[in-house]
N, C-alpha and C positions, 0 to 999 in steps of 0.2 A: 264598410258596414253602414248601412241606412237604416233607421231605426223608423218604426211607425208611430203615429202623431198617440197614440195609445202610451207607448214606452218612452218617448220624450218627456210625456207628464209623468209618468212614475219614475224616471229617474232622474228627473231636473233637479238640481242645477252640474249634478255628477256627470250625465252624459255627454258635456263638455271638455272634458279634464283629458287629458292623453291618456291619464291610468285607467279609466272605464274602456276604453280599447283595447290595452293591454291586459287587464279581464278578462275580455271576452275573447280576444286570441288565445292568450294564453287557457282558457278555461277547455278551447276546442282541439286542443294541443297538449291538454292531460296536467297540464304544469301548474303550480299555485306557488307566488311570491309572500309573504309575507312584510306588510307595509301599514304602516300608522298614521294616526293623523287624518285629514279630508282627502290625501291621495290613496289610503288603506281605504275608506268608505267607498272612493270612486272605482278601485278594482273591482273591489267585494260586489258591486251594484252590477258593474260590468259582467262578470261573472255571474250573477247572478242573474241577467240579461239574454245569455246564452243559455244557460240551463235552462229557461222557461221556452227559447227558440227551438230547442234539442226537443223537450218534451211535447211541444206542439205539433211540431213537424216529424213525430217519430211514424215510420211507415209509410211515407209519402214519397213520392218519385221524385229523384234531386232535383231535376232542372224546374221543377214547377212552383218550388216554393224557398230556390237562393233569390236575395234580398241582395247581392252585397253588388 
């Protein structure tokens, strides 16, 4: 996952954490863990990362707009 210099600042210092990956996989993959703490926040951002990638790019031809 590559993230753009846009979503680096909205999700710093989370977008560092292993659980902001596991977020956004897990979010493109239907699945939601349940987790506490700064590693629950850096999901949830993660996740929250993707849903905003999903909705951007809703309609668009795949190869033109994967990032990863």
């Amino acid at each position: 996952m590559e993230l753009s210099q846009a979503e680096i600042e909205r999700y710093a210092p989370y977008h560092t954490f292993p659980e902001f990956a596991e977020g956004y996989a897990d979010y493109n993959d239907c699945r939601y863990r349940e987790l506490h703490d700064v590693a629950g926040q850096a999901y949830d951002r993660g996740a929250e990362c993707a849903m905003r990638f999903a909705r951007a790019t809703a309609g668009r031809e795949w190869p033109r707009y994967i990032r990863t």
